[in-house]
N, C-alpha and C positions, 0 to 999 in steps of 0.2 A: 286177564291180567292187564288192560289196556281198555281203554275208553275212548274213541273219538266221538265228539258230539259238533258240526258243523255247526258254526252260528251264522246262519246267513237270515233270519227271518225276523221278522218284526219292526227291522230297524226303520226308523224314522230321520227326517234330515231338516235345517231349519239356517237361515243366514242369522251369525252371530251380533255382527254392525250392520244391524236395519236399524235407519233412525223413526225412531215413534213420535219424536217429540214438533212434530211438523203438522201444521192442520192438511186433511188429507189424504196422508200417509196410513197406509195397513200395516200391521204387524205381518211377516211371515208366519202363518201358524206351522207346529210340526208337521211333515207330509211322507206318506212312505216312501221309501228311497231300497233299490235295488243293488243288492248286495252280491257279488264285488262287483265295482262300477264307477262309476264319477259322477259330481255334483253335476255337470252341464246334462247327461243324460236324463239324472232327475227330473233337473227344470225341463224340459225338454219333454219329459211325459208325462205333468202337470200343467202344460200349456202355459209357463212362465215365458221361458226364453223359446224362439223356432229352432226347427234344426240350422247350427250355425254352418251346414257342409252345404245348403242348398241357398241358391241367390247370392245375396249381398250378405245376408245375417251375421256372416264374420264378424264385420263394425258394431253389429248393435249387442253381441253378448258380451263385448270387451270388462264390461263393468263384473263380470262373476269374478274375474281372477283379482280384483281389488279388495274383495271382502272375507271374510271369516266365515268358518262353516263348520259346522256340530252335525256331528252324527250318534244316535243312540238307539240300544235295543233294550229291550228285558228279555230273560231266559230266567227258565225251573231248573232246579238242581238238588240233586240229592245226593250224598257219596254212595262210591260204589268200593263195594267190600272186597278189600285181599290188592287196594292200593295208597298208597301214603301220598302220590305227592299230584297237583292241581296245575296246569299249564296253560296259558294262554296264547296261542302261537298266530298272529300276523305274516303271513306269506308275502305281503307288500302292503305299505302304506304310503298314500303320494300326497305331501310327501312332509310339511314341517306340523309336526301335532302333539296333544298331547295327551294319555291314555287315561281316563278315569271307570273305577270300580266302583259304585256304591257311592259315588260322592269325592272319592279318594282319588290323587293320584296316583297312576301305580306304574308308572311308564312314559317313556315319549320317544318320540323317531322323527329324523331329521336326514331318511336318507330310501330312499325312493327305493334300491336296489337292494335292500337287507332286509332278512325277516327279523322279527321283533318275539322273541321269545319272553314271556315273564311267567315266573312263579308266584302264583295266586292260593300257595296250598293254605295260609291261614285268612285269606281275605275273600275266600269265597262263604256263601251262606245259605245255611239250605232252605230253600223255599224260591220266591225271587229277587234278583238279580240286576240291576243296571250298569250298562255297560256305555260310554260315552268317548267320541274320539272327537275335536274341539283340534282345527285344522285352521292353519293363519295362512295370509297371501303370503305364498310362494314369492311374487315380485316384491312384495312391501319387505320381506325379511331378506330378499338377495342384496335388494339393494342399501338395506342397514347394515348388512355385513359389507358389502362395496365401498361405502363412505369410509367406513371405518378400516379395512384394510388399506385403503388408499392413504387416510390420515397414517397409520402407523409404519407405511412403507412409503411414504413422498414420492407416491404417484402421481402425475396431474391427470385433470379431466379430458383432455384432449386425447388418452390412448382410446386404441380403438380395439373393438372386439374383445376386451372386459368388461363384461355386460352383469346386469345381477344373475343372470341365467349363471354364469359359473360359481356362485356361490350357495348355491342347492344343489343339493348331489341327485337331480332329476333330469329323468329322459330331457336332453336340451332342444330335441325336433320341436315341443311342445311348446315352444319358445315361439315357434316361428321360423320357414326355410327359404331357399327359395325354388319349395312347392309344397310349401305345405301353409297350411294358417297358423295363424296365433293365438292357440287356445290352452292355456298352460293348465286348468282347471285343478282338483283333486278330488282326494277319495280314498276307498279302500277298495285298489282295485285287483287285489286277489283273494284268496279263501281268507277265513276267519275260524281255527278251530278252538276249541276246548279238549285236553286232551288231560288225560288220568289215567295213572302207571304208578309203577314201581321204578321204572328205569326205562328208557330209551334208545333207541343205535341214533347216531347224528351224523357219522359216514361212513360210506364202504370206499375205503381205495383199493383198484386191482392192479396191481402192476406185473409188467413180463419181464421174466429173467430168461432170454434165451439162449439155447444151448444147438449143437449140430441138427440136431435132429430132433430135439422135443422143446415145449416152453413149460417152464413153470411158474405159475401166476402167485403172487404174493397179496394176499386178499387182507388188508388192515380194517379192521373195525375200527371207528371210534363210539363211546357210548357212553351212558352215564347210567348209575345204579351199581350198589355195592350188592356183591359177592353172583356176577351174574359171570356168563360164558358166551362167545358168537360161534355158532357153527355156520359152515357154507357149503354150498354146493351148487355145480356147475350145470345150466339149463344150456338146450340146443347142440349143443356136442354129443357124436353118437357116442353111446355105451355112456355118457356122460358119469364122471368120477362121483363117486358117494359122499358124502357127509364128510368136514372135514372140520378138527378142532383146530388145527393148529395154524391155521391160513395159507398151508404151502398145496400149491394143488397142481400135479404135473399134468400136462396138455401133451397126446400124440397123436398124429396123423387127424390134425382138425383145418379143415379151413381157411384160409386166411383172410381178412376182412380188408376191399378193396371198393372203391368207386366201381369196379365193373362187376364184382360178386360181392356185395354187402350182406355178408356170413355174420349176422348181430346174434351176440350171445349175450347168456345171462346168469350172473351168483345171485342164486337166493342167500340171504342172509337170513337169521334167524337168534333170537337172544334168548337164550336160556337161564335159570339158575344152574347152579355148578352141579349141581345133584342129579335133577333133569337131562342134561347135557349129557352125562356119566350113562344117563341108562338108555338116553336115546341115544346115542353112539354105538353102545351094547349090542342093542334089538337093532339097529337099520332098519326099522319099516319102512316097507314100499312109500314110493310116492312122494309126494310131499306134504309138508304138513302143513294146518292153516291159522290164521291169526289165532284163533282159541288157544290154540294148545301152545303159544311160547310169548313169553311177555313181546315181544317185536318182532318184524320183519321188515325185511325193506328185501326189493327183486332192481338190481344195478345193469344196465347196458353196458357192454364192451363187444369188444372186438381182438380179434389176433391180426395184429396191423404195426406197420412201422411205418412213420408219416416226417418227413423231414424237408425243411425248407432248405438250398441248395444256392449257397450265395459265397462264388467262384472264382478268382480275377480269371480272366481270359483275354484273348487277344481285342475282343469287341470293348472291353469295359468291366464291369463284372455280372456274373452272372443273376438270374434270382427264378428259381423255380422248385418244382416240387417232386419229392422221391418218395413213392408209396412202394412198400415191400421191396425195398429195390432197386425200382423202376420206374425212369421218368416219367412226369406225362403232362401235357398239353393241360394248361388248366381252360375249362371253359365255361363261362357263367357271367352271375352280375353281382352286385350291390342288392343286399337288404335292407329296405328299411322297415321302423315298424310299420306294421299293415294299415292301423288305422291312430286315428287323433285320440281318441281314446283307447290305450294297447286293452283295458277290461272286455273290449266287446272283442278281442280277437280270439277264437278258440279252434279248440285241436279238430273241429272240420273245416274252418275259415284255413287254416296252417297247413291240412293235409289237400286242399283244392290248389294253391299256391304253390304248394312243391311240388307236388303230383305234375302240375303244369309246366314247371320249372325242371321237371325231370324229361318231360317230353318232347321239350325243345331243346335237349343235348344238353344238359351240365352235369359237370360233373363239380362243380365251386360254387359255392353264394359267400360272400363278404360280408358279416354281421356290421352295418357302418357304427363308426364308433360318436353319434351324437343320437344315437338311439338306445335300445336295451341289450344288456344279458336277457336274451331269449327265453322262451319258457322250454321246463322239460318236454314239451311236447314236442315242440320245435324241433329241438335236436335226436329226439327218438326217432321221426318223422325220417332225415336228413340219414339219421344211421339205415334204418329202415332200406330209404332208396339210391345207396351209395353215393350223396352231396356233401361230398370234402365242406368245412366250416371255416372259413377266417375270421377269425372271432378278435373283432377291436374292444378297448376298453370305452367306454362310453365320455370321450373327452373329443370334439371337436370345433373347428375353426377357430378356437377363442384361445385367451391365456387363463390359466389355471392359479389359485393359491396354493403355494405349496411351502407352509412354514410347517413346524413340528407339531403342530394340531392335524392341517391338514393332509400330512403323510399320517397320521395315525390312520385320522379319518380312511382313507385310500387304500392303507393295507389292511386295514378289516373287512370294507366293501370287498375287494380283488380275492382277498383270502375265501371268503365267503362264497364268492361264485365261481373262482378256478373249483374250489374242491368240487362244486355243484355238479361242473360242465365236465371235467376232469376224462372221468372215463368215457365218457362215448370216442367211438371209432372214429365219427365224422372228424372230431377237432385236428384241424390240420395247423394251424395258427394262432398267437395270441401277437394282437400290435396294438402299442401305448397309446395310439391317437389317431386322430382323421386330421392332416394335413395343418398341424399345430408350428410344427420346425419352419415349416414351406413357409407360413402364415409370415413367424418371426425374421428368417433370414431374406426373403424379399418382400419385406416392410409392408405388408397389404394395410393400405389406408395413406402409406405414406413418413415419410422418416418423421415427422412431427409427433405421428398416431403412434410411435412405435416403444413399446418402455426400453429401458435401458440394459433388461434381463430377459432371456425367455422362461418366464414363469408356468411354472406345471413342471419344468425339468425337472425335479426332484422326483419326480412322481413317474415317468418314462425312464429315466438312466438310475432310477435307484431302486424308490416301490417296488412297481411290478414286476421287473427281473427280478426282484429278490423272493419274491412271491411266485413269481414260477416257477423258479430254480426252487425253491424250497414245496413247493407244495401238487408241480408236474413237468417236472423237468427233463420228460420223455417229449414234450412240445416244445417249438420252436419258439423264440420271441424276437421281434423287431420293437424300436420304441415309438416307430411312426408311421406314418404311410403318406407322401413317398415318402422313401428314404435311400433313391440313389442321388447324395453326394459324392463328387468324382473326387480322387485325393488332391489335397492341398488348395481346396474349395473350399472351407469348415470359415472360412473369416469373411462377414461381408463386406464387399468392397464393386465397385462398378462392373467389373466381367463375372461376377456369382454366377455360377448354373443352380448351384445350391444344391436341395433334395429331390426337385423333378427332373432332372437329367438325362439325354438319351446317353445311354451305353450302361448305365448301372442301376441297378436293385430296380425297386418297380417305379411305374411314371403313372400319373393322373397328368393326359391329355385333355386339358380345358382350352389348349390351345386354338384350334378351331371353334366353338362355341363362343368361348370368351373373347375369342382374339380374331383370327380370320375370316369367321362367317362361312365358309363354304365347306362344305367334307370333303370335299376334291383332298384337298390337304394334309388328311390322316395320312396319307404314305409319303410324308415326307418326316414320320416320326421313324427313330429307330431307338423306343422303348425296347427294354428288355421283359418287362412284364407290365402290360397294360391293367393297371389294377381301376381304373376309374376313367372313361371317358363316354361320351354321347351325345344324342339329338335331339332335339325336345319335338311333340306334336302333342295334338289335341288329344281327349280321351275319346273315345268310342261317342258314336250317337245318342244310342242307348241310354249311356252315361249321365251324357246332357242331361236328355229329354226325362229319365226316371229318380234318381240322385240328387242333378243340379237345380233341375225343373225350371230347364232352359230348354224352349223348344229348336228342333232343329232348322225352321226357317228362320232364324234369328239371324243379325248384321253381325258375322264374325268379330266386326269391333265396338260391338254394343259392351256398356260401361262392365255386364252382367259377365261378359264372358272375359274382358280383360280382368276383371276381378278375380277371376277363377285363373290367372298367370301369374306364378311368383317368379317368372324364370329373371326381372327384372329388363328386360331387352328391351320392351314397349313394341306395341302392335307394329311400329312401321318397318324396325327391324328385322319380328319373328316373321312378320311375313316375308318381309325381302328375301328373307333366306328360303325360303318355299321357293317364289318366286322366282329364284334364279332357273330354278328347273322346271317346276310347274305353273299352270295357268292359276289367274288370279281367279281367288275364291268370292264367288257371288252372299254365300252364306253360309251359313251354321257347319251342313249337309257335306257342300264344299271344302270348306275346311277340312273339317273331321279327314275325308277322303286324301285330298293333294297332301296335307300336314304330314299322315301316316308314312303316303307313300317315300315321302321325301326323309324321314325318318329310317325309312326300309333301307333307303338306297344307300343313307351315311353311314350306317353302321353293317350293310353287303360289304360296304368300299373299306369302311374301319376291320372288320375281324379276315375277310378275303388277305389284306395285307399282311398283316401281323401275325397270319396263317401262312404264307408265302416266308415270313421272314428266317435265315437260318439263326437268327440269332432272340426272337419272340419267345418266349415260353407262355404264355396266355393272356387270356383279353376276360376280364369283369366289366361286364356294360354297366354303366352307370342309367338307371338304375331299372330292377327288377319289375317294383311295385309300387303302388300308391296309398296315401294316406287318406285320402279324401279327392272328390269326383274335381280334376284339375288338369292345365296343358301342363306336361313334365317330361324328363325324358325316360319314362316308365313304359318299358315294354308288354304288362298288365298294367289297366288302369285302376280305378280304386273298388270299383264294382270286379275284380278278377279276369275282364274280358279282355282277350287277344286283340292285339296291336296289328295292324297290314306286320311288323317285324319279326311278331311273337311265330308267325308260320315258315318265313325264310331261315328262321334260327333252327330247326331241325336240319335245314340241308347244310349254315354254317357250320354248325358244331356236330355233322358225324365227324367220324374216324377219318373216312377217304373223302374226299373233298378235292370238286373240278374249280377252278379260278381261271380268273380272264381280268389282265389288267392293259387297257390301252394305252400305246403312247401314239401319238398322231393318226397315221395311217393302218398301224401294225397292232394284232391283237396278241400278247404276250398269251400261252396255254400253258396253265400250269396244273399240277396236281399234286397233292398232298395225302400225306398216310399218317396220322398220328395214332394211329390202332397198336394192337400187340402183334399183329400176324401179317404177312406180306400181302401186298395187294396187287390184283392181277388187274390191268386195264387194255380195253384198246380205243379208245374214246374216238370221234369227229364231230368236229366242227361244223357247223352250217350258218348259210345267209339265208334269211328269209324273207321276201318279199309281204308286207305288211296288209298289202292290198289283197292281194290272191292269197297267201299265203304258200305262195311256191318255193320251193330250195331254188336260190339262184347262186349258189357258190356252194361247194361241201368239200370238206379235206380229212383226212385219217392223217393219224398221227404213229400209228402201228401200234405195237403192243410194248405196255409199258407196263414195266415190275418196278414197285416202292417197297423198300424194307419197313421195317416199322422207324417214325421220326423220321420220313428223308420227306422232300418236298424234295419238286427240282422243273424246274421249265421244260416241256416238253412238244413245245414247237410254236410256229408263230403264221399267223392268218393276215393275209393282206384285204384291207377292206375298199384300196384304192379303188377308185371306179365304181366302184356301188351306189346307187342311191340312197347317197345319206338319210332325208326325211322319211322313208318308208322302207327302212330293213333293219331288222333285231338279229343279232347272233344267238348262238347257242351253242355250247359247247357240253357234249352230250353224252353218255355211256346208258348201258342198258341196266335198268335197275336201278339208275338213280338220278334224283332231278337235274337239273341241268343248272349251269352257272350259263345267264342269255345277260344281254343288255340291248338297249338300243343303242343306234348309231349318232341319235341327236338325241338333242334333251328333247324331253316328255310333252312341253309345251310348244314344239314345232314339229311332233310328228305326224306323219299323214299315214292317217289310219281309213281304214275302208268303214262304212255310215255301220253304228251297230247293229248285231242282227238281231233277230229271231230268237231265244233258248228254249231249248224246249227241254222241261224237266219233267222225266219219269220216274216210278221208284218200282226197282226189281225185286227188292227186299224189304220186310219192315227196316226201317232203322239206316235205311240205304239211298242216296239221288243219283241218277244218273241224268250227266249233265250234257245234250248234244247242241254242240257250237259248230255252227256251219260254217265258219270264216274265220282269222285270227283274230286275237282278242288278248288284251292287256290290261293285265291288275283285273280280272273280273270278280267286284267285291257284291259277295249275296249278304242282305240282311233280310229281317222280320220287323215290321213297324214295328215299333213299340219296344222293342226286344229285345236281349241279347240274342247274337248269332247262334244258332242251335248246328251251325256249320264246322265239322270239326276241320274241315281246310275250308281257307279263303284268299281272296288275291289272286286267283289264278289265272296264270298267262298260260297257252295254245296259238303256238306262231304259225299252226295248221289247223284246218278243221280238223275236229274229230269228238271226241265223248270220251266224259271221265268219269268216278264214280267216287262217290265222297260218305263218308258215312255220317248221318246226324242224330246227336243227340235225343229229339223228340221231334214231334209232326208241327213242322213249320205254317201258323196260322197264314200266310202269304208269302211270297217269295218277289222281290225285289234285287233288281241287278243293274249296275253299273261300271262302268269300265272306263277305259283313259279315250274312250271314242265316246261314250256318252250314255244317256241312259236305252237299258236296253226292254224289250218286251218278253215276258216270259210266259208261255206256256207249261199249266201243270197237262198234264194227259191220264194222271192213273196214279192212284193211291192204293197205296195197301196197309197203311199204318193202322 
């Protein structure tokens, strides 16, 4: 009763304005092109343009995004008997084009985020077929619509951050960040199907009506096709309820769907004729049934979960946190951006390596940023899948928006389109109008000349999309910005604004240290209420460089090649200075990579340690996750997926129970934290260690110590007077779990003993066993050439002894370095 035919083959791609008439000059002929995907990819495996992620190449593909570009296929077709009607369905088109059939126009899309559905039932033909998609610059058309809103609103040219990037309703990263490139390119870069029916479902909404003791699920179909019926039934629930016509499905003694038991369930939907539907209700056969046997299906993710954003005056300010079934909890996580420059090459194994990873290092939050995309289903399966709470932004960042009665049309059809998409899954804990758009306007970023005289986009935050989640998932929370703690009677700018980054209320994007003081020392003297955006920028992995950038690692940290690969804007003398405050200065590539990380490690130990101590903190989202393309950022995966010296301390950050050590002068403050569900028994000590020997030269117990769930509290304090500072590291330690240690001076004047020896054995396939004869700080193992097949690294032993690490596959070499220097390694015995 249904037909899907993928069109992904044959197609051909061709630059529309190539000038011919030049002596010279080659025509582009047609060339195959890779469906879904982007023009730059094309050229790119054609041998036109290089890859523009590796070297300088940025600069020299600039010219694709200025020109025109045609895409075309042929396909066979014949009707298929016992359906009337012909569909053409677009999954994404990026993003301004125009759709032709046969010669005909039969469509156009002008919005990155909406599929494009057309009915082709009279204009298909049987035999073959042409199919043509004729794509204009993205910038030539932003900026025609720019001139022209400007003339009809008496803007002048002097504002800033209305760029033509906000006049395409396109992923804006592709714009250009600062860490990412400038490659706005296009395409078709998701499926392409052909589809023939009778009728279709277009969505299932599941909603919970809960009662004392059961929920009952209100299952909405939406669908088209006259005189049809939906039945549903409930997957993953024991005894799971039968076939149900009427959408109402009572829920008892099931699960409930949480960041710590992610219980994802599932309605099969299913569309019937009304006749059909009568008898299969009848019979109940076992099982379930499959595409053949009912004009549609569609299988919906959900969850039994209540998810609620918690925004409270209190005595601090007010509050801003999250209530899952209930029950507070610590959010802990980072910032999403898309994975890569072109989002087509990002798929559902690229997506589940990145979470999976993201899950491993304690989160329970990722922030969808809002100058990126509505995520693919995959994404958010993925996220329900490993219980990853979603802040899902609308795709509007740092810029001003048009927002007259076209452009809210525009807005609430995109919004409507993908709340219903994202709707049901479990993960969605959030929807917010924007990335830092209010902040942008109220403290005049550029400057009161750059700034218009409205904040434009407002219509589209305090009107649109609240009206569209209240109407279309109104079980989800909304904000209209991020930040958005404004304290009261702060809404007017004027010379004392705190504005919307504010400590004491809603959440804070701490840029303050990066943008402003330079040092992370700094981070505690914020007292955010919900750190939704702050971090450190370092290099990418070596690896990275050397395979990706195809920069080798003895390269001058400040050759032209690798400050190219910086959008952080800062310039070489200051990203280093900021290393530099703590660590020694970096000879090359090698260097870098290493001191960068480490210094990265430590800003954001000292950032979430705080904000974890605070009684007034509800979570920390590290700005950011992931990367776009192989670059220094402050990405805790780089753009190859490979762990950061931070991505392995963030497992001891973000458990549940958590040792902290914050210095003031002589005096080491001990604290410990429980953000778990169940009490926590401790009885921790403290120790000095001599860096040299590696001897205990000081050790104190703190006795036993019970945290309920959410209590933090200081629980004793360590005198380091008298010690030698240059050669002793603390540790403050419990059995069972890593320690929160630091040293007593910065990293570039410690006196460490010459490095040793390692001698690495493997007890097991798949297993190192690591014996360090001496103490040893940061000891990072690579594999030339390679990513680290080390599932830990960075490891610090402020005693001798042997550890055991397990790795991925059989490391062709083993290479080791440390804050003492390089070290010599012995393998002794393999068993892989």
């Amino acid at each position: 009763m249904m037909r899907r035919t993928v069109l992904h083959a044959n197609w051909e791609f061709a630059q529309r304005t190539w000038d011919t008439e030049k002596i010279g000059y080659s025509r582009m002929p047609w060339q195959s092109a890779t469906i879904p995907g982007h023009v730059h990819l094309d050229l790119q495996d054609h041998g036109i343009i290089p890859d523009p992620h590796e070297k300088m190449y940025e600069a020299s593909v600039q010219w694709v995004d200025q020109a025109d570009w045609s895409y075309r296929t042929t396909f066979e077709w014949s009707p298929m008997e016992g359906t009337d009607r012909r569909l053409l369905n677009f999954e994404g088109l990026d993003t301004v084009c125009t759709i032709l059939l046969n010669g005909e126009q039969i469509g156009a899309s002008d919005n990155m985020f909406v599929p494009v559905t057309l009915d082709i039932t009279d204009k298909l033909k049987e035999g073959t077929n042409e199919l043509r998609i004729d794509f204009e610059s993205a910038i030539r058309v932003g900026n025609e619509r720019r001139d022209i809103y400007f003339k009809e609103n008496n803007i002048g040219e002097k504002i800033d951050r209305f760029e033509e990037r906000t006049f395409v309703r396109k992923a804006q990263y592709m714009y250009g960040w600062d860490w990412g490139p400038r490659l706005v390119s296009c395409g078709i870069w998701k499926p392409v199907t052909l589809i023939e029916c009778t009728g279709r479902i277009l969505d299932v909404h599941v909603q919970q009506e809960w009662g004392e003791d059961s929920v009952e699920l209100v299952v909405t179909t939406e669908f088209e096709g006259a005189g049809l019926v939906a039945l549903h039934r409930v997957l993953g629930a024991e005894d799971g309820p039968i076939w149900k016509r009427d959408g109402r499905i009572t829920m008892e003694e099931t699960e409930m769907w949480s960041h710590e038991n992610p219980n994802v369930l599932r309605v099969w939907t299913e569309l019937f004729t009304v006749q059909d539907a009568e008898w299969f209700l009848s019979e109940q056969p076992e099982g379930l049934t499959d595409e053949e046997s009912s004009i549609d299906y569609r299988v919906t993710n959900f969850g039994l979960t209540k998810i609620q954003l918690v925004r409270d005056p209190d005595e601090f300010g007010e509050s801003f946190e999250f209530s899952v079934n209930g029950e507070l909890i610590w959010a802990r996580g980072a910032n999403w951006i898309p994975d890569h420059s072109f989002p087509s090459i990002v798929d559902e194994e690229r997506l589940r390596d990145r979470l999976s990873k993201a899950k491993d290092m304690g989160f329970n939050m990722l922030r969808v940023w809002g100058g990126g995309l509505y995520e693919t289903d995959d994404f958010y399966n993925i996220c329900d899948e490993l219980g990853i709470l979603v802040w899902q932004d609308f795709p509007f960042g740092c810029a001003y928006y048009p927002d007259d009665q076209p452009w809210q049309d525009v807005i609430r059809n995109e919004a409507t389109v993908n709340v219903k998409r994202i709707r049901n899954h479990p993960c969605l804990a959030l929807w917010c109008g924007n990335n830092e758009n209010l902040e942008m306007f109220i403290n005049q970023w550029g400057g009161p000349e750059c700034t218009p005289d409205r904040y434009y986009g407002e219509n589209h935050y305090d009107k649109v999309l609240p009206e569209v989640v209240a109407a279309a998932d109104a079980k989800t929370s909304y904000i209209a910005t991020s930040p958005i703690g404004t304290p009261p009677n702060e809404k007017i700018v004027d010379a004392k604004r705190r504005g919307p980054n504010s400590d004491g209320y809603g959440d804070q994007h701490n840029w303050d240290v990066w943008h402003g003081r330079g040092d992370w020392k700094h981070y505690t003297e914020s007292k955010g209420r919900f750190s939704s955006e702050y971090g450190f920028a370092s290099s990418c992995t070596l690896s990275t460089w050397e395979n990706a950038a195809k920069v080798p690692g003895d390269s001058d940290p400040t050759a032209p090649v690798v400050v190219w690969h910086d959008k952080t804007g800062k310039g070489t003398e200051t990203f280093h200075g900021f290393v530099e405050l703590h660590y020694p200065h970096s000879n090359d590539l090698e260097d870098w990579v290493y001191y960068s990380q480490l210094n990265q490690r430590d800003a954001l130990r000292h950032g979430v340690e705080h904000y974890r101590r605070s009684e007034y903190c509800k979570g920390s989202l590290i700005w950011q996750l992931n990367d776009c393309w192989p670059v220094q950022s402050w990405a805790i995966l780089d753009s190859e997926g490979e762990y950061k010296a931070l991505a392995y301390d963030l497992r001891r950050l973000h458990a549940d129970v958590l040792l902290s050590v914050y210095r003031e002068n002589e005096k080491i403050q001990l604290w410990a934290i429980n953000d778990g569900s169940s009490p926590a028994y401790l009885e921790p000590v403290v120790r000095a260690y001599d860096l040299l020997s590696g001897e205990i030269v000081k050790e104190q117990g703190v006795g036993a110590v019970v945290l309920e769930p959410g209590e933090r509290r200081q629980v004793g304090v360590f005198d380091v007077s008298g010690l030698p500072t240059p050669q002793t590291a603390i540790a403050f330690e419990e059995e069972g779990m890593d320690p929160a240690w630091r040293l007593l001076n910065e990293p570039k004047n410690t006196r460490l003993a010459l490095a040793p020896t390692i001698t690495v054995s493997t007890a097991e396939p798949g297993a190192l066993v690591i014996d360090i004869p001496g103490p040893v700080v940061d000891l990072m193992l690579t594999e030339e050439g390679s990513p680290a097949p080390f599932t830990e690294n960075f490891i610090t032993m402020l005693a001798p002894g042997q550890i055991r690490i397990a790795t991925t596959r059989r490391p062709a070499s083993i290479s080791a370095r440390s804050l003492a220097g390089y070290h010599k390694v012995v393998v002794t015995r393999s068993a892989f």
